[in-house]
C-alpha positions as a Markdown table, in Angstrom:
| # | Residue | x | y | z |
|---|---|---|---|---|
| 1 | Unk | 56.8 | 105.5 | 156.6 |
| 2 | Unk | 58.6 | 103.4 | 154.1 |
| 3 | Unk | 58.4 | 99.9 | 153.8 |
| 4 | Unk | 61.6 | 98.4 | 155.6 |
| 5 | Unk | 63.7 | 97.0 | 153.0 |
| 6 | Unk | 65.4 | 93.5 | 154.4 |
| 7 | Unk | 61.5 | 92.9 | 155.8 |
| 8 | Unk | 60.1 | 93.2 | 152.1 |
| 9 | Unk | 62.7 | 91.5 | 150.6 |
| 10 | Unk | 63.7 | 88.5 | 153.0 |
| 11 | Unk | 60.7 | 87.4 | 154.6 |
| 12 | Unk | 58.9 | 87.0 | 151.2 |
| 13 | Unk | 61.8 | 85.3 | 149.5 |
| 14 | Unk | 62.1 | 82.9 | 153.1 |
| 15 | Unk | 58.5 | 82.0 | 152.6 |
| 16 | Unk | 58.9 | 80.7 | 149.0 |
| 17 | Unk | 62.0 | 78.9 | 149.9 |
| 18 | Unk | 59.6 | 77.2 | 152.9 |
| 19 | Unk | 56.8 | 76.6 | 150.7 |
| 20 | Unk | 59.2 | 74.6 | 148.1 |
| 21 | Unk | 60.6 | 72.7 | 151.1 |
| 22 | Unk | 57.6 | 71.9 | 152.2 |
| 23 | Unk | 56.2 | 70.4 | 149.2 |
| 24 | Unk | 59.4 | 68.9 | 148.3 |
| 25 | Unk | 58.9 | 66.8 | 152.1 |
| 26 | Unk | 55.4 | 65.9 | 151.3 |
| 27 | Unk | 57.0 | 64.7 | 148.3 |
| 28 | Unk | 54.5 | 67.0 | 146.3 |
| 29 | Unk | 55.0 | 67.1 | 142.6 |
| 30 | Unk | 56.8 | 69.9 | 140.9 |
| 31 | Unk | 54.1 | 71.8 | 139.4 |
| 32 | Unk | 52.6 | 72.0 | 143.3 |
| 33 | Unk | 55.8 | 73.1 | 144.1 |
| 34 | Unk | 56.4 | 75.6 | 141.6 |
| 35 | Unk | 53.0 | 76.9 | 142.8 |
| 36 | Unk | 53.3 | 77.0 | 146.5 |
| 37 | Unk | 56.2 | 79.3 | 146.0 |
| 38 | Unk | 54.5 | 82.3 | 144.5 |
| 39 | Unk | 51.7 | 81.6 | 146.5 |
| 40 | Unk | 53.7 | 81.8 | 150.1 |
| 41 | Unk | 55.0 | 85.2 | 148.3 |
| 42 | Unk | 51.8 | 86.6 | 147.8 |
| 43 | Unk | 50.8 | 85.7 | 151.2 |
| 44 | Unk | 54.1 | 86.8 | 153.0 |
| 45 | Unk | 54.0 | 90.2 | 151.6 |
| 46 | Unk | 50.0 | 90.7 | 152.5 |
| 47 | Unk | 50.8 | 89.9 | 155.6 |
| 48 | Unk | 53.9 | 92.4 | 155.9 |
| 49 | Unk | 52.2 | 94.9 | 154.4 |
| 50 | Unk | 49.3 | 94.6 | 156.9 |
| 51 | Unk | 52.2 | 94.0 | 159.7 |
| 52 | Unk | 53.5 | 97.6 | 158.4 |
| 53 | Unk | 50.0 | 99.2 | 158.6 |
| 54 | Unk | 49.4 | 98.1 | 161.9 |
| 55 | Unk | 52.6 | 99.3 | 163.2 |
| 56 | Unk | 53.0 | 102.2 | 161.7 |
| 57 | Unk | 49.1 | 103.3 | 160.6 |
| 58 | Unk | 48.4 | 106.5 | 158.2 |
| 59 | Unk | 47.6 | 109.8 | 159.8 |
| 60 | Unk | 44.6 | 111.8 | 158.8 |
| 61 | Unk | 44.4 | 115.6 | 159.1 |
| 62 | Unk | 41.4 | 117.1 | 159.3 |
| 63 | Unk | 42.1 | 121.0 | 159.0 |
| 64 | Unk | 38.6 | 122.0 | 159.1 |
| 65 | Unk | 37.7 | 120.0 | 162.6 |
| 66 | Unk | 40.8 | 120.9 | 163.8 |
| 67 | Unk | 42.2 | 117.2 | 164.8 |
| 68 | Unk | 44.8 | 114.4 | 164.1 |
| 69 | Unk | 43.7 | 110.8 | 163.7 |
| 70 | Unk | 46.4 | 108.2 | 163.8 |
| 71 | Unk | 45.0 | 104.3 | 163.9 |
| 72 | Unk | 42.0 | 104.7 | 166.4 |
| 73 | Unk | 43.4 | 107.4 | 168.1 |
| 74 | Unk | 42.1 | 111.1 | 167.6 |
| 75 | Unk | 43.8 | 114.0 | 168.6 |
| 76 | Unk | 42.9 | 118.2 | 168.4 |
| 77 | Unk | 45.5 | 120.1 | 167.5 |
| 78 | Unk | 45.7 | 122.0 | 170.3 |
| 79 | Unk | 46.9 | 119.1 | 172.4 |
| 80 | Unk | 50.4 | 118.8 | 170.1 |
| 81 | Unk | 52.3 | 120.6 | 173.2 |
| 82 | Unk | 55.5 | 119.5 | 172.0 |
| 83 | Unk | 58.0 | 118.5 | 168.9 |
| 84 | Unk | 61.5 | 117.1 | 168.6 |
| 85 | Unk | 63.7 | 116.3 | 165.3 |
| 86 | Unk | 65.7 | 113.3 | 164.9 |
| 87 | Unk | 67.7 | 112.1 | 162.3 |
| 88 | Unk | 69.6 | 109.4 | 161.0 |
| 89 | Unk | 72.1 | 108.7 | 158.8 |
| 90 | Unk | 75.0 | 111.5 | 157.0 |
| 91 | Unk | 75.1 | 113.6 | 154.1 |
| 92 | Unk | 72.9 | 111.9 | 151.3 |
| 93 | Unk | 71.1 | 108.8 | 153.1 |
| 94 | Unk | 70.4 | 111.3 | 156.2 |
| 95 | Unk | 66.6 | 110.9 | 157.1 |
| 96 | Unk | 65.2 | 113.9 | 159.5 |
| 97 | Unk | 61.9 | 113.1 | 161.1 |
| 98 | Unk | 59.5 | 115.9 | 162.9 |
| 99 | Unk | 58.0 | 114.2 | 166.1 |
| 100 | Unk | 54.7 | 115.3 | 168.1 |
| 101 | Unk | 53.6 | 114.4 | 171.3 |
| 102 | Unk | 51.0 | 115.1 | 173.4 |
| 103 | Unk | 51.1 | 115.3 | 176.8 |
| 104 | Unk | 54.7 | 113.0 | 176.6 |
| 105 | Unk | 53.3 | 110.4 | 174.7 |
| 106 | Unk | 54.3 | 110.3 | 171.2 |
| 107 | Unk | 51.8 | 109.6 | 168.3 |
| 108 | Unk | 53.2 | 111.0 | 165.1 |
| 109 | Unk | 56.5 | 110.9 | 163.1 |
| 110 | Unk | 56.4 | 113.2 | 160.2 |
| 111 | Unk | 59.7 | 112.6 | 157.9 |
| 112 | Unk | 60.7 | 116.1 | 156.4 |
| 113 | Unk | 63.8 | 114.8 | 154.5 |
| 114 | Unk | 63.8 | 111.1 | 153.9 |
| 115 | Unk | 66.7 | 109.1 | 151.5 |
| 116 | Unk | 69.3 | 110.5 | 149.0 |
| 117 | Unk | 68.0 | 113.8 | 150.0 |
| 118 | Unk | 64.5 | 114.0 | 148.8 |
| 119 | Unk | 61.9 | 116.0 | 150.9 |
| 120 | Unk | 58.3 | 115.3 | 152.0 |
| 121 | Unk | 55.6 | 116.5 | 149.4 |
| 122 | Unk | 54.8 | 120.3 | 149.5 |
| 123 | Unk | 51.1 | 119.3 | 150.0 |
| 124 | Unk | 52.2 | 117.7 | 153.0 |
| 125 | Unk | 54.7 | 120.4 | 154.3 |
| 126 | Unk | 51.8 | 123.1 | 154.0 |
| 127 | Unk | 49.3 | 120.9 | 155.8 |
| 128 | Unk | 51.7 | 119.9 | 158.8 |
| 129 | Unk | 52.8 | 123.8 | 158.7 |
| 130 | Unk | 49.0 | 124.6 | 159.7 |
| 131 | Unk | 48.7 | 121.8 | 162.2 |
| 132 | Unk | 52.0 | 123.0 | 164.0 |
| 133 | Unk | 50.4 | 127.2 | 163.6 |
| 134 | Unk | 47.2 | 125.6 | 165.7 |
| 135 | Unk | 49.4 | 123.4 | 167.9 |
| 136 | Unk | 50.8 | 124.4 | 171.7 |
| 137 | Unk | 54.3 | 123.1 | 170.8 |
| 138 | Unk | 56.1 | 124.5 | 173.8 |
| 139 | Unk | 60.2 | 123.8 | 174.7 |
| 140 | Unk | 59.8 | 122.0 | 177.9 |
| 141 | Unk | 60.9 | 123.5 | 181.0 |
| 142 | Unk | 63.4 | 122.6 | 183.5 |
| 143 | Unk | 62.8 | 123.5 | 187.4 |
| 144 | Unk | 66.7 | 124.1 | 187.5 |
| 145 | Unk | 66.1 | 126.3 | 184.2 |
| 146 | Unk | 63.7 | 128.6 | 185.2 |
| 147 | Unk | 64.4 | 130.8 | 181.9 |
| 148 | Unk | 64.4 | 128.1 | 179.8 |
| 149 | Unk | 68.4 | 129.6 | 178.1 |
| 150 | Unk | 69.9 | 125.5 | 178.3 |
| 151 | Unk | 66.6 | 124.4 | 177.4 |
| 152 | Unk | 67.6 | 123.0 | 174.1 |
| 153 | Unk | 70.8 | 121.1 | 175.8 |
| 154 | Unk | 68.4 | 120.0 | 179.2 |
| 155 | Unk | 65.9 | 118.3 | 176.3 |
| 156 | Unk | 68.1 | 117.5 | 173.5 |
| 157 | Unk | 65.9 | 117.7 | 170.0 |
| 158 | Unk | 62.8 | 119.7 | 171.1 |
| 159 | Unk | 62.6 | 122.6 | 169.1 |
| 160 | Unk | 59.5 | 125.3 | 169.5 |
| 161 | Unk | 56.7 | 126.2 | 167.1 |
| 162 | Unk | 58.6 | 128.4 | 165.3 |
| 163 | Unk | 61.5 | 126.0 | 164.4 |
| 164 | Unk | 59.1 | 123.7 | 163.5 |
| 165 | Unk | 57.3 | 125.4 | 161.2 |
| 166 | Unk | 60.4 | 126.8 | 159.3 |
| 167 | Unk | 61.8 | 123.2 | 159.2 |
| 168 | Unk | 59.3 | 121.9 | 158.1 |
| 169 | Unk | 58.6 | 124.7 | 155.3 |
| 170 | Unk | 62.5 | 124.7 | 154.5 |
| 171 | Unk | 63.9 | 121.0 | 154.7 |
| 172 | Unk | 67.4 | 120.8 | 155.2 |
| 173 | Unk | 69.8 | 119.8 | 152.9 |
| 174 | Unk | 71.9 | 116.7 | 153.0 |
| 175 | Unk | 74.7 | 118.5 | 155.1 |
| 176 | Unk | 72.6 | 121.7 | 156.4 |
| 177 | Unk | 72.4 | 122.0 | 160.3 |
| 178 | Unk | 69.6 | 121.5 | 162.2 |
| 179 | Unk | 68.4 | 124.2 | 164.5 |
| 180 | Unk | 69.1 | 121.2 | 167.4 |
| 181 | Unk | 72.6 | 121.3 | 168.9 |
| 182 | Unk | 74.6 | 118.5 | 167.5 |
| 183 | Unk | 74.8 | 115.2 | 169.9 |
């Protein structure tokens, strides 16, 4: 994921705003102030950064075992039984993000097209490519469905393994469809 912008930007510049206020009640000098304000800075974007991580923590693929790890969580890839797209955003600041859950809980967000048009790595498209071939991704199925023809209007986004893999492989262009009926 990308760092948030207004989260990078404000909270840092808010901290060394504080820290000169601060210092400026304690009646602190002016080279204590002038120091406390890069120091809050510093701190404030650790602490982000670290905020970020937490939130949103790095996936590791291991294509030899065979499994997902995401934070403290580990996953095979068999149990990836289903996948949706989302995306956000028109044209050239469109973002279209490849979900994967497992057993309806989701636990990974990979982003396939992400700002002004630019695609994930091709390193990364081959590797989620061979996670999604050894996955179970399944459309979900619908007792009032029972051949699964509405199935991508009944769950709005879910795409199979196949879609997946070829969306993944091919990212859309800024106005290119999705193979998801338009909402």
């Amino acid at each position: 994921m990308t760092y948030p912008g207004p989260v990078v930007v404000f909270i840092p510049l808010w901290v060394a705003i504080l820290g000169v206020q601060v210092s400026n009640l304690l009646d602190a000098d002016l080279g204590l102030s002038m120091l406390m304000a890069p120091v809050g800075l510093v701190l404030s974007l650790v602490v982000v950064h670290l905020l970020i991580r937490l939130r949103y923590p790095q996936a590791v693929v291991s294509l030899e075992a065979g499994q997902i790890r995401v934070g403290k969580r580990t996953f095979s890839f068999e149990q990836v039984d289903a996948a949706f797209l989302y995306s956000l955003g028109r044209g050239d600041k469109r973002q279209v993000n490849l979900v994967l859950t497992s057993g309806k809980r989701k636990f990974l967000e990979f982003p396939i097209v992400v700002r002004r048009g630019q695609s994930s790595l091709p390193e990364e498209r081959e590797v989620m490519a061979e996670v999604l071939r050894r996955s179970s991704i399944a459309m979900p199925k619908d007792p009032n469905d029972p051949t699964g023809r509405f199935a991508h209007y009944n769950f709005p986004g879910h795409i199979t393994r196949e879609e997946a893999i070829d969306v993944v492989l091919h990212p859309p262009g800024p106005n290119d469809p999705l193979p998801v009926p338009e909402g």
